[in-house]
VEXMISE-535297 format. One record per residue: y, z, x of N, C-alpha, C in turn. Coordinates in steps of 0.1 Angstrom, whole numbers, padded with zeros to 4 digits, always signed. Atoms other than C-alpha are relative to their C-alpha. Example, Ala and Ser with C-alpha at 12.3 -4.5 7.8 and 13.67 -1.06 7.14 Angstrom:
BEGIN
-0012+0000+0009-0045+0078+0123+0012+0000+0009/-0011+0000-0009-0011+0071+0137+0011+0008-0008/
***
This chain:
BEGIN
+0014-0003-0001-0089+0059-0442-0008-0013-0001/+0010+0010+0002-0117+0033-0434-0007-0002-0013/+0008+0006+0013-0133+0015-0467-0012-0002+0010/+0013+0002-0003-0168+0007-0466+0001-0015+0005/+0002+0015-0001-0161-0027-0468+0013-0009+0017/-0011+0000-0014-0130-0028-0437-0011+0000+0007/+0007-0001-0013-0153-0009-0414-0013-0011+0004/+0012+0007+0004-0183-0030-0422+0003-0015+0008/-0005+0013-0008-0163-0065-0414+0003+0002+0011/-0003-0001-0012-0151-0053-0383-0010+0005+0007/+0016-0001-0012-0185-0041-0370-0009-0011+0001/+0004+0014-0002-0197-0074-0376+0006-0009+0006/-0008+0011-0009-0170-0089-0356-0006+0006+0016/+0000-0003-0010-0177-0067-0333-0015-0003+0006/+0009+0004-0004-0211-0075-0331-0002-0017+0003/+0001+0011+0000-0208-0109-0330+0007-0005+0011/-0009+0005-0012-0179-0111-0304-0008+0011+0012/+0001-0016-0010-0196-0077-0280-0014+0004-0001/+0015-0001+0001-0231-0081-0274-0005+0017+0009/+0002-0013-0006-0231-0051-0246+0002+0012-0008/-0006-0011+0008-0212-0031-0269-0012+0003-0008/+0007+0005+0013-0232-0041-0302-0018+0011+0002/+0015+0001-0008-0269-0034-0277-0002+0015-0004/+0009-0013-0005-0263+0002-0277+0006+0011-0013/-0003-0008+0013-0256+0008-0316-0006-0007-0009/+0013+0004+0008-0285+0011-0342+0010-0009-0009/-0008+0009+0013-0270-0013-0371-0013-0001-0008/+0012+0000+0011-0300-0004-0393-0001+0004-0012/-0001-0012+0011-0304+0021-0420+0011+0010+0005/-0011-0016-0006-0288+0054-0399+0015-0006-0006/-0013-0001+0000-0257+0035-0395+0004-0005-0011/-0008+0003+0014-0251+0019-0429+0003+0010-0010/-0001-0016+0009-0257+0055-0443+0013+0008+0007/-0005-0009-0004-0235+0068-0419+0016-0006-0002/-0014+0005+0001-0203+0046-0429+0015+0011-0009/-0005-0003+0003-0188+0064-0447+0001+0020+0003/+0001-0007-0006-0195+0095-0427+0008+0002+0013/-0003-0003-0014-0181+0109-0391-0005-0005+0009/+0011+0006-0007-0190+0087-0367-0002+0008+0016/+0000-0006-0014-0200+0100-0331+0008-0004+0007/-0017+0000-0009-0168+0104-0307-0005-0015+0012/-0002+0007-0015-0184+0083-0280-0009-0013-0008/+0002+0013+0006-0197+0051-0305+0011-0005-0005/-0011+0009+0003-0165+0052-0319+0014-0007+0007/-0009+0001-0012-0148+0050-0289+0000-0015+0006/+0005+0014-0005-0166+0018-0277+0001-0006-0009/-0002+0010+0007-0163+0003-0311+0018-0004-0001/-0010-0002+0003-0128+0010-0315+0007-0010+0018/-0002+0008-0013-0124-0005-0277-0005-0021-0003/+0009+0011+0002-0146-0035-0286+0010-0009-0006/-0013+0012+0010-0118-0045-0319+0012+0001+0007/-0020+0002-0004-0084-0039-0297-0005-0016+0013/+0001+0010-0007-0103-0061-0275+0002-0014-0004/+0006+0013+0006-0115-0087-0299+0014-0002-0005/-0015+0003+0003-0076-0085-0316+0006-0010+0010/-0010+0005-0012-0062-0095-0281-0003-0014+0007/+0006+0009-0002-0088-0125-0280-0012+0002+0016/+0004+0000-0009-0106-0110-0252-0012-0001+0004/+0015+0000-0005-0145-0112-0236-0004+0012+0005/+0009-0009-0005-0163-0084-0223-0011-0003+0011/+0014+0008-0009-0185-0090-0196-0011+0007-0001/+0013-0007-0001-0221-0086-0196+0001+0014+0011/+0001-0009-0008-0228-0049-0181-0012-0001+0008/+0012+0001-0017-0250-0050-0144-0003+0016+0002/+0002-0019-0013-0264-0011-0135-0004-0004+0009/+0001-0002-0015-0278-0020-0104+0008+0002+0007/-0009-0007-0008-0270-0005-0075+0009-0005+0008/-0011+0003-0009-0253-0028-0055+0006-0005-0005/-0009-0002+0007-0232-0038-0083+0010+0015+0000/-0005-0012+0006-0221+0000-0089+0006+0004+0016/-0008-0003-0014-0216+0003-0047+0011-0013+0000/-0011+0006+0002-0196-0028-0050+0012+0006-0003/-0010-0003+0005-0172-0017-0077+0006+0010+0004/-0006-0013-0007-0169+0016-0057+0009-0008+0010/-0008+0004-0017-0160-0002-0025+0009-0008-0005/-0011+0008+0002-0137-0029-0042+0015+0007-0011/-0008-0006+0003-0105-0017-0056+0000-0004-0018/+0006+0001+0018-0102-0016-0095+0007-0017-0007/-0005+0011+0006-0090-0041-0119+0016-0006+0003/-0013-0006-0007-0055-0033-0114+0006-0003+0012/-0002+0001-0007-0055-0032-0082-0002-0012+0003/+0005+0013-0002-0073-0065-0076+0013-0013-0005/-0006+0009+0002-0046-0081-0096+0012+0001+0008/-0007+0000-0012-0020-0066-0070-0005-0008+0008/+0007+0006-0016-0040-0077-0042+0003-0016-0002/+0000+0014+0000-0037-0113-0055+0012-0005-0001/-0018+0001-0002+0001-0109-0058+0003-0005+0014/-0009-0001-0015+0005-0103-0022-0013-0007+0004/+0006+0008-0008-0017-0131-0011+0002-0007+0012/-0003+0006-0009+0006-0149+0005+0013+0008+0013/-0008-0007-0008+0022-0118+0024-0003-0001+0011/+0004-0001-0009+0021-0124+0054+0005+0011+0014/-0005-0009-0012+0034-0090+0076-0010+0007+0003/+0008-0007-0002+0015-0075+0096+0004+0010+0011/-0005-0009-0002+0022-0044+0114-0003+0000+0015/+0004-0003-0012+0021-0032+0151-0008+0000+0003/+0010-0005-0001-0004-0024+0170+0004+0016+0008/-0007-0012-0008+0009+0006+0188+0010+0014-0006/-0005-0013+0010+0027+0040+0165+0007+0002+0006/-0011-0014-0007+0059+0051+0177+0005+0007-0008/-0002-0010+0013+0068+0070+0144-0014+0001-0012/+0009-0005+0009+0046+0083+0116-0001+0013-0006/-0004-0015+0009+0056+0106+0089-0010-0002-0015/+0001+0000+0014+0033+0109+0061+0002+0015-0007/-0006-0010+0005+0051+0144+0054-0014+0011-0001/+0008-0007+0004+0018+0160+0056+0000+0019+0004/-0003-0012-0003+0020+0201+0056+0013+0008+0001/-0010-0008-0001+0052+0206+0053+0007+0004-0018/-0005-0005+0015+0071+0223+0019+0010-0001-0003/-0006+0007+0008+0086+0217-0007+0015+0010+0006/-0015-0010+0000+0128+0228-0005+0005-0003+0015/-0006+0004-0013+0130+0220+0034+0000-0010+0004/-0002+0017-0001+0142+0193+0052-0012-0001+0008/+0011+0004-0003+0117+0175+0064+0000+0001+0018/-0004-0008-0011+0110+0187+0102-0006-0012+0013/+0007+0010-0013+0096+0152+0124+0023-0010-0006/-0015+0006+0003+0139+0143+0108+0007+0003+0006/-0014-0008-0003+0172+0147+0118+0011-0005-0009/-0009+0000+0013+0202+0150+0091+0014-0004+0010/-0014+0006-0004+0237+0124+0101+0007+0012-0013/-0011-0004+0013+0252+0137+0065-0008+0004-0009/+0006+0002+0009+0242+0145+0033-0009+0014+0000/+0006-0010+0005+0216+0166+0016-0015-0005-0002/+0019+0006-0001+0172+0156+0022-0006+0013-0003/+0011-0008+0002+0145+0176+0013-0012-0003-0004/+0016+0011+0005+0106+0176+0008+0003+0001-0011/+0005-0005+0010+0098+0177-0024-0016-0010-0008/+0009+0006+0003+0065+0166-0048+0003-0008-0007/-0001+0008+0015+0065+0137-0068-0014-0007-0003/+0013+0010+0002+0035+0121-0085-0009+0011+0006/+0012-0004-0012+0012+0149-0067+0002-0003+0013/-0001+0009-0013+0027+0130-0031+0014+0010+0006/-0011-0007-0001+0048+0148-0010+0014-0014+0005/-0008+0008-0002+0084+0126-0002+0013+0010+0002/-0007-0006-0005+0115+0130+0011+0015-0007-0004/-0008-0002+0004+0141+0137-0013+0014+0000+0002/-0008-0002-0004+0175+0122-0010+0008+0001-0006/-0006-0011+0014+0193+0149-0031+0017-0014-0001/-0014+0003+0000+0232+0131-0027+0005-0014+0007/-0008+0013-0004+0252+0097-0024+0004+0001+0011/-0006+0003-0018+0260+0088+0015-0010+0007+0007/+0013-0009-0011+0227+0112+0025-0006-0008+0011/+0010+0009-0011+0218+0095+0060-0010+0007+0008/+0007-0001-0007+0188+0103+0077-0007-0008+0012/+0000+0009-0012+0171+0094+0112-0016+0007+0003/+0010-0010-0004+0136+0099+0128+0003+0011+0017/-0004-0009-0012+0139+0129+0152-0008-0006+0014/+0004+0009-0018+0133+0111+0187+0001+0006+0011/-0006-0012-0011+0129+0126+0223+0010-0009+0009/-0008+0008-0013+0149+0095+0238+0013-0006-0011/-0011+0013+0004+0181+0070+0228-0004-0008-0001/+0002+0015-0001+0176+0034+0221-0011+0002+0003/+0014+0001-0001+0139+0038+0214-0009-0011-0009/+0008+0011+0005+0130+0007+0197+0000-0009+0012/+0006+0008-0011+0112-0019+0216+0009-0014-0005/-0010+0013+0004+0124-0055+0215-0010-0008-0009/+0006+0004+0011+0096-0060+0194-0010+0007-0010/-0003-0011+0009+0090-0036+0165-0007-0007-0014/+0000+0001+0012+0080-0035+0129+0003+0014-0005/-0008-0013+0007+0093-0007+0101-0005-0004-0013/+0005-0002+0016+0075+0000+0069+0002+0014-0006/+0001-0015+0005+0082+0029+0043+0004-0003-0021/-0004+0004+0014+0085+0028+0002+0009+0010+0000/-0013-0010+0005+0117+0041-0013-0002-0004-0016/+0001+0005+0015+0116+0043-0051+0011-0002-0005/-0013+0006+0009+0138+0032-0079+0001+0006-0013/+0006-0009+0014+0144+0049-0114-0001-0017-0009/+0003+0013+0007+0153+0011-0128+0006-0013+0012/-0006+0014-0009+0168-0024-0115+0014+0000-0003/-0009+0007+0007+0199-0020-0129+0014-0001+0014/-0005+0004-0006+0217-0023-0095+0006+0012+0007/-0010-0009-0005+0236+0012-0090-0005+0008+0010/+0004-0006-0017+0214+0022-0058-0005-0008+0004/+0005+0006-0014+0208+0010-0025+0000+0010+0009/+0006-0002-0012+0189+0019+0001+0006-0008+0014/-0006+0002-0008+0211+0011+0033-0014+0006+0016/+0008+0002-0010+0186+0006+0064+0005-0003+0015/-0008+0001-0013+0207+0011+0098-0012-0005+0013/+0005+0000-0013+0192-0004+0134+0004+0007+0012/-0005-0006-0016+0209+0019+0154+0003+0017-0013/+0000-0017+0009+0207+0059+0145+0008+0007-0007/-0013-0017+0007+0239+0074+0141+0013-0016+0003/-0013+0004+0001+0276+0053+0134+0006+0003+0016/-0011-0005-0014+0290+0072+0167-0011-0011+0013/+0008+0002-0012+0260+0054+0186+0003-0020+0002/-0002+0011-0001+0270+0020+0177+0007-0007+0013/-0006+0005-0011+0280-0002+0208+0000-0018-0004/+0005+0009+0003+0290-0037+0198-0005-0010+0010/+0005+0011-0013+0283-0056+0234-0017+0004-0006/+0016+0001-0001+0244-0042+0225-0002-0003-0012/+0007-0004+0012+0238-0036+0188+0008-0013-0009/-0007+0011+0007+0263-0069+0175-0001+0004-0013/-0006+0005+0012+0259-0078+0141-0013+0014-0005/+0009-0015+0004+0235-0042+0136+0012+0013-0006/-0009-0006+0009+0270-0025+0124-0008-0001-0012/+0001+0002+0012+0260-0038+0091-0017+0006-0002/+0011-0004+0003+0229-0024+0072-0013-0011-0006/+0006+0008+0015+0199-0040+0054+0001+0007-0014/+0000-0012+0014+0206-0032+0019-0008-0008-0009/+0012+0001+0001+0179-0029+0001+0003+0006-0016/-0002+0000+0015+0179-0030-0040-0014-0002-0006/+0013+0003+0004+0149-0028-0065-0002-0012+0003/+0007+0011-0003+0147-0064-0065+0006-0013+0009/-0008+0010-0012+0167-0078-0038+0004+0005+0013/-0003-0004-0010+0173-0076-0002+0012-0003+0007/-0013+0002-0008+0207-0085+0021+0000+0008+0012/-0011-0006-0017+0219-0082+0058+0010-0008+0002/-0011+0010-0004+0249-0101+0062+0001-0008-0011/-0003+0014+0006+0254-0134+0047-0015-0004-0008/+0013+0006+0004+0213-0136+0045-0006+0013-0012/+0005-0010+0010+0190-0127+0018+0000-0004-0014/-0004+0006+0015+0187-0132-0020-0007+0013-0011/+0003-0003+0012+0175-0116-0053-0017-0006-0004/+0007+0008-0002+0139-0121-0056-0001+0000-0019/+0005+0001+0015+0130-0137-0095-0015+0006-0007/+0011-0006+0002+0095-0129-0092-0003+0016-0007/+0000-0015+0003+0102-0092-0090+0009+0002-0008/-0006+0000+0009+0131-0093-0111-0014+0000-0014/+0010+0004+0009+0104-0109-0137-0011+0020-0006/+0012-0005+0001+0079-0083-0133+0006+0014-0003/-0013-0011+0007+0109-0053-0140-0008+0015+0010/+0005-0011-0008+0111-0019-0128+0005+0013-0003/-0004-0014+0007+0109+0012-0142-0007+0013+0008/+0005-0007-0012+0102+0043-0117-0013-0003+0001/+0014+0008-0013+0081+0027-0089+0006+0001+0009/-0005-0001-0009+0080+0024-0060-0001-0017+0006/+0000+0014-0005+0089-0004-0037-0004-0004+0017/+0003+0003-0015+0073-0017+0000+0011-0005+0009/-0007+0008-0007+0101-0025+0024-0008-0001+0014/+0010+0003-0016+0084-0043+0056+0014-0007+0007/-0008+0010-0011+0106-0053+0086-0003-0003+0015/+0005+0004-0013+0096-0074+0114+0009-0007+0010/-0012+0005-0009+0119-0080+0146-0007-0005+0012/+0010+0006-0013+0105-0102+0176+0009-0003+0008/-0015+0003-0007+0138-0100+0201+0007-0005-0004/-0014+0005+0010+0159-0121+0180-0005-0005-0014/+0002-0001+0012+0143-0126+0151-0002+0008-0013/+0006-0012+0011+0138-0107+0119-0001-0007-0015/+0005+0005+0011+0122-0110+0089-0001+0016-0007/+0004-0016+0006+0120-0083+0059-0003-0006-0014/+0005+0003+0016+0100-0082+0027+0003+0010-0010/+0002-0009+0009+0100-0065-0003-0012+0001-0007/+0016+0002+0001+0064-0054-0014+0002-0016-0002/+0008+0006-0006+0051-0088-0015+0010-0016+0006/-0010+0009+0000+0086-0112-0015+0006-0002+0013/-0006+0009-0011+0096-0129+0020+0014+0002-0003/-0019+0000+0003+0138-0120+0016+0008-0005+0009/-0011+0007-0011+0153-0127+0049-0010-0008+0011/+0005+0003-0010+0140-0145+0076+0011-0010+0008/-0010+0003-0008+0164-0150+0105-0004-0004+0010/+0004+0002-0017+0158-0170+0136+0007+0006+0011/-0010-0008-0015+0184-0155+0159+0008+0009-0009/-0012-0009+0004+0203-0123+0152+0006+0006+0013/-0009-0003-0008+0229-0115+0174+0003+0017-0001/-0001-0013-0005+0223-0080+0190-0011+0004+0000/+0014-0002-0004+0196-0058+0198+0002+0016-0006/+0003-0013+0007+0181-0029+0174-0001+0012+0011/+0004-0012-0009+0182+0004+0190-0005+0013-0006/+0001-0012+0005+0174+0030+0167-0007-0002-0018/+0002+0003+0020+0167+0036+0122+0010+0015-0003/-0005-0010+0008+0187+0055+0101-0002-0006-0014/+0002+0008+0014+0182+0053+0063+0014+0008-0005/-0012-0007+0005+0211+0062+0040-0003-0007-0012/+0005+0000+0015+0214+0063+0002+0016-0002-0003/-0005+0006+0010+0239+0047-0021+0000-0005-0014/-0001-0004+0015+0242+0059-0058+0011+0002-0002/-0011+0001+0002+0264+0052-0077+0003+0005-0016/+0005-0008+0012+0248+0071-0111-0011+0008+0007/+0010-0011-0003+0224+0102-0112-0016-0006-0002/+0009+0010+0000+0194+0085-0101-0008+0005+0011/+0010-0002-0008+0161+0098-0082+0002-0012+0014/-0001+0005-0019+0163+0087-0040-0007+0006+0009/+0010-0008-0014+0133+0091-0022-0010-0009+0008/+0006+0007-0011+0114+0080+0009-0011+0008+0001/+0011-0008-0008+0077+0084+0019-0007-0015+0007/+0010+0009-0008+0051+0068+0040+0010-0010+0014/-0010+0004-0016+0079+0060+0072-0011-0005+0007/+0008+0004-0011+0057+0038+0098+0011-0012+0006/-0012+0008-0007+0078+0024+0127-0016-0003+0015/+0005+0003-0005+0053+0005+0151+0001-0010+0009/-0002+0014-0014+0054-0018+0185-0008-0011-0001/+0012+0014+0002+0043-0053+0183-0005+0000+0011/+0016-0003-0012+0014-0062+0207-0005-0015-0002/+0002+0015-0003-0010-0092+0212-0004-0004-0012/+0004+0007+0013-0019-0117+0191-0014+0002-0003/+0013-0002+0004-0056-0111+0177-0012-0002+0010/+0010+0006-0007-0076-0131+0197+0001+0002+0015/-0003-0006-0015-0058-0124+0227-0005+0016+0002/+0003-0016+0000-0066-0084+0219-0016-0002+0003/+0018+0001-0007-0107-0093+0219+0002-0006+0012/+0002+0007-0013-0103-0111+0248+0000+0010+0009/-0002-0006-0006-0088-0085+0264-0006+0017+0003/+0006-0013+0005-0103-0052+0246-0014-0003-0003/+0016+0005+0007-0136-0068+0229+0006+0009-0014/+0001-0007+0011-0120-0049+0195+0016-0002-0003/-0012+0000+0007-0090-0049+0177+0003+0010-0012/-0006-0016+0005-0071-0016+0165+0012-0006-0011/-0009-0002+0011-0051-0019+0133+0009+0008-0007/-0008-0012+0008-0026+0002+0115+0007-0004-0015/-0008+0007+0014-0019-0024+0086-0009+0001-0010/+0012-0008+0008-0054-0014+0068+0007+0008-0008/-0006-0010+0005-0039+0013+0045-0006+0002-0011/+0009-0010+0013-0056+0033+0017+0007+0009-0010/-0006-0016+0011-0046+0056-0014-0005+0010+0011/+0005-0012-0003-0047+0091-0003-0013+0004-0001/+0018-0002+0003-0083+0103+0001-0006-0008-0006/+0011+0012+0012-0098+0072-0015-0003-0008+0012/+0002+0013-0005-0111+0038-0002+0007-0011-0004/-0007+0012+0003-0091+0019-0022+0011-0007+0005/-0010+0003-0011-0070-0004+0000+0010-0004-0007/-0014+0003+0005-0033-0008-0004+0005-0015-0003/-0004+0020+0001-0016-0044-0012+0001-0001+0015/-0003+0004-0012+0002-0043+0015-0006+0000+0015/+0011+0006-0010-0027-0045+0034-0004-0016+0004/+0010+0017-0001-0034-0080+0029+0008-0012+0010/-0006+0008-0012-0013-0098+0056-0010+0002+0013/+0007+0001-0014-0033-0080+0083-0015-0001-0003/+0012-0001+0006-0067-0084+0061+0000-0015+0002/+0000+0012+0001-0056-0121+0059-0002-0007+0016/-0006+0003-0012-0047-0123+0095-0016-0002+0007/+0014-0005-0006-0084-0109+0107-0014-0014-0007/+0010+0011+0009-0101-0133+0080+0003-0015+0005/-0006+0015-0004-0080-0166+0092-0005+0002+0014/+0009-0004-0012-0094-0155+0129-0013-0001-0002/+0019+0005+0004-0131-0153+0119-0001-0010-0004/+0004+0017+0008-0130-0189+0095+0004-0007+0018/-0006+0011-0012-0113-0204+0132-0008+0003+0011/+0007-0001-0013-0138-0186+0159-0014+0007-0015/+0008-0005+0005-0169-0186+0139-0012+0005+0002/+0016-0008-0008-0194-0169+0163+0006+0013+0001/-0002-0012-0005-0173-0138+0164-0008+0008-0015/+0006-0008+0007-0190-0110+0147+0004+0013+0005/-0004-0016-0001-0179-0071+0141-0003+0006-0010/-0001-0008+0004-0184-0040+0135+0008+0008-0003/-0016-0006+0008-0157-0026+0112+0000+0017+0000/-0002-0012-0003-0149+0003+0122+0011+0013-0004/-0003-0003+0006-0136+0034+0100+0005+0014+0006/-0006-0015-0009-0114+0064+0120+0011+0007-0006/-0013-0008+0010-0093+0095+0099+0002+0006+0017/-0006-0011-0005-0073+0123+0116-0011+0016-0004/+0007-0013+0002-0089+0158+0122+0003+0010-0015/-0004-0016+0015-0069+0174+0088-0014-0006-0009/+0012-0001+0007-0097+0182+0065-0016+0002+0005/+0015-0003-0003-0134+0188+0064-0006-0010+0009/+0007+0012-0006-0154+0167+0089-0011-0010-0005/+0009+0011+0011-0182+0159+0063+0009-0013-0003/-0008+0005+0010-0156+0148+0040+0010-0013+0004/-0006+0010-0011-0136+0126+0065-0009-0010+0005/+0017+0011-0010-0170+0112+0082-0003-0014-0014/+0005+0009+0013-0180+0097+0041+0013-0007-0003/-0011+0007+0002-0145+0088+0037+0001-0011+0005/-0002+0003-0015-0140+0069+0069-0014-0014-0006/+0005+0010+0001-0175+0051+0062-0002-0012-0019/-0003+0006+0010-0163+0041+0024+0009-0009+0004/-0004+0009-0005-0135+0026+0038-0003-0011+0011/+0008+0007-0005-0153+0008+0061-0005-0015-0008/+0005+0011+0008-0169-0009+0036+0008-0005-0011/-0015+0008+0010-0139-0017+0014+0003-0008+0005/-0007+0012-0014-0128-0039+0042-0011-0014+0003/+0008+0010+0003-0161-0054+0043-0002-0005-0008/-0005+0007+0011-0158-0063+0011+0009-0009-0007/-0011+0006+0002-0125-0074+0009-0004-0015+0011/+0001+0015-0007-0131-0101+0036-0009-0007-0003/+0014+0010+0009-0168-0112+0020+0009-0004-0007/-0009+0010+0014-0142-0123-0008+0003-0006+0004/-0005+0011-0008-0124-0144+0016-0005-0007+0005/+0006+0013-0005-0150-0163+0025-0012+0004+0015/+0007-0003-0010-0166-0145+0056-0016+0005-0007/+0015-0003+0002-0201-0142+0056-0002+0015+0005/+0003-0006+0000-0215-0109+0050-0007+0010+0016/+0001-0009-0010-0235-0105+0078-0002+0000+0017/-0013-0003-0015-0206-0110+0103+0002+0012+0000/-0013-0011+0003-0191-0075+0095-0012+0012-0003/+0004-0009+0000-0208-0045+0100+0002+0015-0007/-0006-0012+0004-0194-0012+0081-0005+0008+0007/+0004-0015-0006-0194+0020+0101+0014+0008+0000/-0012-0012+0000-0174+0053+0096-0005+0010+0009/+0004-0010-0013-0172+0077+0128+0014+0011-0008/-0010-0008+0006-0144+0099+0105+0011+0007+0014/-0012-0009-0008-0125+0124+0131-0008-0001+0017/+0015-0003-0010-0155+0119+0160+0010-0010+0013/-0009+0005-0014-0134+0095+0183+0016-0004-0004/-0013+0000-0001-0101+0099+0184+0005-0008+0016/-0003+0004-0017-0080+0080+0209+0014+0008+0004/-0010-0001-0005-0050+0098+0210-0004+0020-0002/+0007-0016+0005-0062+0143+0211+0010+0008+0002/-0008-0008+0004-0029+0156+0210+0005+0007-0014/+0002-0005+0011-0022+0182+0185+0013-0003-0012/-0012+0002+0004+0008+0165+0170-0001-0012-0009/+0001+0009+0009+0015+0142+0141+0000-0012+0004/-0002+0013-0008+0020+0116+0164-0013-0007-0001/+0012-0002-0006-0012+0119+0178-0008-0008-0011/+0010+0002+0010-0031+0120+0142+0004-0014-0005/-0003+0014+0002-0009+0086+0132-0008-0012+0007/+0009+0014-0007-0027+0066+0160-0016+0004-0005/+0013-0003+0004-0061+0084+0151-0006-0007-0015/+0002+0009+0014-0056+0069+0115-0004-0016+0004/+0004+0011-0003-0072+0036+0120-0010-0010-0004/+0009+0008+0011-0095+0006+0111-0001-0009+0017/+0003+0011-0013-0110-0013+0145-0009-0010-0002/+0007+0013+0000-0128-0046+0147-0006+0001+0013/+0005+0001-0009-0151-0041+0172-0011-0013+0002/+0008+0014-0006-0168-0075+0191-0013+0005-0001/+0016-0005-0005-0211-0073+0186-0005-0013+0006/
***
């Protein structure tokens, strides 16, 4: 129990280190009477916040209410987040422009397999984790494929993003990442040195001979999370990251991807699961796209579920858009914020123009002047692709840079 004389020194520290804090608690008569009393739940909350602070040698920053302070910290991602975001500064992947897969497992239930899949072996299912739906890979050797209407449907220039989680680092699963669908489809005159898989470990990647162990993420440990695998193939080259770590980068690989299958390798009883699958066609380079279009359509933007807050692995193609504007400095856009028809159209329309303005935000931090960049959210209102199919809603998800 607090002494008179304890609490007393530490509210004087605290006043002395926590002027905000300090501002909005009488230190007069009331509260010397009340020391030895119950203090109010939501004074002692902020005092009690003030000393774990002042313990840990910390500052407090002066508190701002105005409003475009409080729309700021809405539109910019949290504390947390921000220190991701600074992680993956120097990530540089950036994603298709064009959707030829897109599974965010939306509407479908828990216990079945997942129905845009098709099952090589093994045992998949949806199920929930975290609130998120994913796609559960119940058993050791489980390969999966995305359900396709053709053969050999990768392009010769491609990218493949999707998180698979981990329960720790301690080595005994791999994520096995096939370029060709199914084992019986292999042909080695096309698919060469695509026998082998990328295998894919919390903190290390390998295809072949190439590849390493990254220390960074070693460092930073891993206790169920999840992890970003990005892979980019440009006819003979490939490159693949792990959220924000560079692992392979190959100038020539000998063969030509035709397909994806993922497969699972546990070797202890250990949670295996995949969500957020995006398999996408490369396209032009930026500047070539305004030239051509006057706007530029993205799919590497990405957001929490229903939020504004943008994902890390957004920042390659946030970087990409920002290193374009510092080098053509007369261009100016209107940033433009487009969902899929699921849900309310209010609720999509506000959404749609939050993220908008996240984006505008995020690049004013990089240096672009404010008012280059326009925020507008058109939510579900133009769609470019109005088929009723997941496909469809994948391309509708979106983030454009429109030329003013």
């Amino acid at each position: 129990m607090r002494t008179r004389a304890f609490f007393t020194g530490l509210l004087a520290l605290v006043l002395l280190s926590f002027t905000p804090v300090a501002a909005q608690i009488n230190v007069g008569k009331n509260l010397r009477n009340k020391i030895n009393s119950k203090i109010n739940q939501k004074v002692d909350q902020q005092v009690d916040k003030s000393i774990d602070e002042t313990l840990e040698g910390k500052k407090e920053a002066s508190a701002d209410n105005s409003d475009s302070k409080r729309s700021n910290a809405k539109a910019s991602s949290t504390g947390s987040e921000e220190v991701k975001m600074k992680a993956w500064s120097k990530y540089d992947f950036v994603p298709g422009d064009k959707v030829l897969f897109s599974d965010n497992l939306a509407g479908e239930e828990n216990g079945e397999f997942p129905s845009r899949w098709d099952l090589n072996k093994g045992n998949a299912e949806v199920a929930d984790f975290g609130g998120e739906p994913v796609i559960n890979l119940v058993a050791s050797g489980t390969s999966i494929k995305p359900l396709m209407k053709r053969e050999n449907w990768l392009p010769e220039t491609f990218t493949i993003e999707m998180d698979l989680y981990f329960d720790s680092d301690n080595g005994n699963v791999a994520y096995d990442i096939f370029l060709v669908d199914d084992i019986k489809d292999y042909k080695e005159a096309v698919n060469g040195h695509f026998w082998d898989p990328i295998d894919v470990r919390a903190n290390g990647v390998r295809f072949k001979t190439y590849g390493s162990e990254s220390q960074e993420l070693k460092e930073k440990g891993v206790n169920n999370q999840w992890r970003h695998l990005s892979i980019a193939f440009n006819k003979r080259s490939m490159k693949v990251y792990l959220d924000e770590e560079r692992l392979i980068n190959i100038p020539n690989v000998t063969g030509t991807p035709t397909g994806l299958r993922i497969e699972v390798d546990k070797r202890i009883d250990a949670n295996t699961m995949v969500k957020n699958v995006l398999i996408a066609e490369g396209g032009k380079k930026l500047y070539d796209q305004i030239t051509a279009d006057g706007k530029i359509v993205t799919y590497g933007i990405k957001f929490d579920v229903n939020k504004a807050d943008i994902r890390p692995e957004s920042a390659g193609t946030l970087q990409s858009i920002a290193k374009l504007m510092q080098e053509q400095p007369n261009l100016r856009f209107t940033v433009e914020g487009h969902t899929d028809s699921d849900g309310d159209e209010n609720v999509n329309l506000k959404l749609s123009q939050q993220r908008a303005e996240s984006v505008r935000t995020y690049l004013v931090g990089q240096g672009i002047a404010a008012d280059r960049l326009e925020p507008k959210g058109w939510g579900e209102s133009k769609p470019i692709d109005k088929n009723p199919t997941a496909q469809a809603k994948s391309n509708n998800r979106r983030v454009e840079f429109v030329k003013r």
